[in-house]
C-alpha positions as a printed Julia matrix, in Angstrom:
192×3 Matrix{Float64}:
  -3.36   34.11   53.89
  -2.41   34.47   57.63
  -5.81   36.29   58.69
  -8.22   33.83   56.76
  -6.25   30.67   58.65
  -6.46   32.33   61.52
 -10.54   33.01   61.23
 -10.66   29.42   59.67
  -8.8    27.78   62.92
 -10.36   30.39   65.42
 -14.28   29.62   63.97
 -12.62   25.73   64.47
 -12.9    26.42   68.17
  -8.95   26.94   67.91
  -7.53   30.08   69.92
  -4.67   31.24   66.96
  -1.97   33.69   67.61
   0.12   34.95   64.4
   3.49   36.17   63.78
   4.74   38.08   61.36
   8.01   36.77   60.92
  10.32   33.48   62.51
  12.05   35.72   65.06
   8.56   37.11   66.81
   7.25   32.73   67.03
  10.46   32.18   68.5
  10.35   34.79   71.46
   7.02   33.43   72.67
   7.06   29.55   71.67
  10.33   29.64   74.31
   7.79   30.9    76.55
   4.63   29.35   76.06
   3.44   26.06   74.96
   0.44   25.73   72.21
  -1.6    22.95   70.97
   0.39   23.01   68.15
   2.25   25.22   65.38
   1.55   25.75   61.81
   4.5    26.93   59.95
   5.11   28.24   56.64
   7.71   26.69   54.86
   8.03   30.96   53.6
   7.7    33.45   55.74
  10.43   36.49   56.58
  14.05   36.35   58.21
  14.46   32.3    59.0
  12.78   30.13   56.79
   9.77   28.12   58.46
  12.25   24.9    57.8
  15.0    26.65   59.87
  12.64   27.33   62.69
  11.27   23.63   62.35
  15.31   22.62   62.82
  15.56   24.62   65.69
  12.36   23.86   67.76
  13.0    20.08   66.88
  16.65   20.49   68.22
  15.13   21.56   71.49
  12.72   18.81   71.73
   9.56   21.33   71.56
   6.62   19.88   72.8
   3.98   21.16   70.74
   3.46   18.92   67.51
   4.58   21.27   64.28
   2.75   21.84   60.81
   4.21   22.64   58.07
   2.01   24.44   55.03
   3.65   25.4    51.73
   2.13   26.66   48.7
   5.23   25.54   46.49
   6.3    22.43   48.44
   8.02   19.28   46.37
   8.17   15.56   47.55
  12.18   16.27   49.24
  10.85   19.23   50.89
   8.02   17.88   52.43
  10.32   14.86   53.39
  12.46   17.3    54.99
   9.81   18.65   57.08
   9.01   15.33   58.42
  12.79   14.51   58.96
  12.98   17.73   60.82
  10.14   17.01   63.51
   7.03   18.07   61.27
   4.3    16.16   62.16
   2.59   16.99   58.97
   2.73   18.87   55.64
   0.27   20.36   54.33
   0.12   21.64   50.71
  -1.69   25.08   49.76
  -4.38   25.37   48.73
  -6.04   23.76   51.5
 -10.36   23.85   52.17
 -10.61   25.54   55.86
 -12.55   22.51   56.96
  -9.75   20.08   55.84
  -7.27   21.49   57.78
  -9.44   22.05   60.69
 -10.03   18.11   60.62
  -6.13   17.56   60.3
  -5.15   19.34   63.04
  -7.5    17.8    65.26
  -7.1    14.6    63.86
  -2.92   14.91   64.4
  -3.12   17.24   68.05
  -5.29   14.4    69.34
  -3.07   11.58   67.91
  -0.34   13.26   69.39
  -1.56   14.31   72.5
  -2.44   10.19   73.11
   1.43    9.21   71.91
   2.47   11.93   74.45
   0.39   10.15   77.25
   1.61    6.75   76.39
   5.02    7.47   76.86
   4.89    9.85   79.74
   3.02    6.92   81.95
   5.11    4.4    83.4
   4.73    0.24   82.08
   3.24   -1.67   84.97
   5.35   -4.57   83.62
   8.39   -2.87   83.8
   8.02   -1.45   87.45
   9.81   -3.33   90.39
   8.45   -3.02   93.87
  11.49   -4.31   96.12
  11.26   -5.65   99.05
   7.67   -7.0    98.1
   6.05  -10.4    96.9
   6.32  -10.58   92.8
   3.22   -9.73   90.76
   2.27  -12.66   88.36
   1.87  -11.12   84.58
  -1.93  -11.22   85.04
  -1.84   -9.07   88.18
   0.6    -6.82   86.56
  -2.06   -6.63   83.75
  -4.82   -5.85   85.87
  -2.91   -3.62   87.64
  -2.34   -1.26   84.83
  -5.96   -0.82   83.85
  -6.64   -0.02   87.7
  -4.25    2.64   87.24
  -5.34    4.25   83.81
  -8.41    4.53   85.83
 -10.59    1.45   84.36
 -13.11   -0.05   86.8
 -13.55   -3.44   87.59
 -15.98   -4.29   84.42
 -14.06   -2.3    82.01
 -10.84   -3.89   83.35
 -12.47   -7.64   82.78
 -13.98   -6.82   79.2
 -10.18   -5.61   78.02
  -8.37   -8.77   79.67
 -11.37  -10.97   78.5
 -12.24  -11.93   82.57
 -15.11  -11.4    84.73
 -14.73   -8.34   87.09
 -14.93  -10.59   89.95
 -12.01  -12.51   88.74
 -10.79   -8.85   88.81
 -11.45   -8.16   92.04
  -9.69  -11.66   92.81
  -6.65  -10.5    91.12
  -6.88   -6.71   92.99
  -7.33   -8.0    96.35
  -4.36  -10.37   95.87
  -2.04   -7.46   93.96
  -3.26   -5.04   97.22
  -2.17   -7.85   99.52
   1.27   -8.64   97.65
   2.41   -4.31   97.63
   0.66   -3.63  101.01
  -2.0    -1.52  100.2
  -4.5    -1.03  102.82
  -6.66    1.16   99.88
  -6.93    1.94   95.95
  -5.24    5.69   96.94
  -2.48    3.84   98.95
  -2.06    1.33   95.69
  -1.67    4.21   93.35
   0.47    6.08   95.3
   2.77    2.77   96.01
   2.71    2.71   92.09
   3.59    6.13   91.54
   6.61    5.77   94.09
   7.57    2.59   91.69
   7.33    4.65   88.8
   9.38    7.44   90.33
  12.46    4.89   91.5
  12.56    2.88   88.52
């Protein structure tokens, strides 16, 4: 079962590594980080569920599969309980769990992004004239990278009412530039 998932996820554009046993995942997941790892619930030594325990109680950050060919509704429940992202039931069609991996690594690759970047609504800039909540609006899609049209379609404005509200949000924190902006922001992030 291991070497067709593996040709099934590498012909998926996947690179796979496989393990024989819990002990051998163990040694290099501590040492490397993958897109993700698909676990079987039963595999030798530790029981895929005890390694799930274990790289959850470390707060791995590689999202987690769980596949089982004899899995029940309070097992699978366990999984998820235990930091699987998913659980996925033998047998499975190659394509299927091609799609599901991508569909969950890309999920939580996004979730991953959202929480790593700092609010603009929840940064304070001492010592410096308050944003209004528009400017701290428009200020956030400057900084996820969104240009002045893409920024006015989102906040339902006209990009020169964007450029309005970025000239007066460059005046208000200093900035003599966009790169002297995000770095003011990223200082923000960093103190707060």
């Amino acid at each position: 079962m291991r070497d067709t998932l593996s040709m099934v996820l590498s012909a998926g554009g996947y690179e796979v590594i496989c393990f024989a046993d819990g002990a051998a995942l163990l040694a290099v997941a501590r040492s490397r980080t993958p897109s993700c790892i698909l676990l079987d619930v039963h595999i030798p030594g530790k029981s895929g569920l005890d390694i799930l325990r274990e790289l959850h109680g470390e707060d791995y950050p590689a999202p987690i599969f769980m596949i089982s060919g004899q899995g029940d509704i309070p097992m699978a429940v366990n999984a998820i309980k235990n930091g699987a992202l998913d659980f996925i039931e033998k047998p499975f069609r190659g394509s299927e769990i091609v799609a599901r991996l991508n569909e969950a690594i890309g999920a939580f690759a996004r979730r991953q992004k959202e929480n790593a970047s700092p609010k603009i609504g929840s940064l304070h800039f001492p010592g410096r004239e308050p944003l209004t909540r528009r400017e701290r609006e428009v200020l956030e899609q400057f900084t996820a990278g969104a240009s002045n049209k893409e920024a006015g379609r989102t906040l339902g404005i006209s990009p020169r009412t964007i450029e309005d509200h970025r000239a007066n949000i460059m005046k208000k924190l200093g900035a003599r530039n966009a790169a002297d902006l995000i770095r003011i922001v990223m200082t923000a992030s960093r103190a707060n």
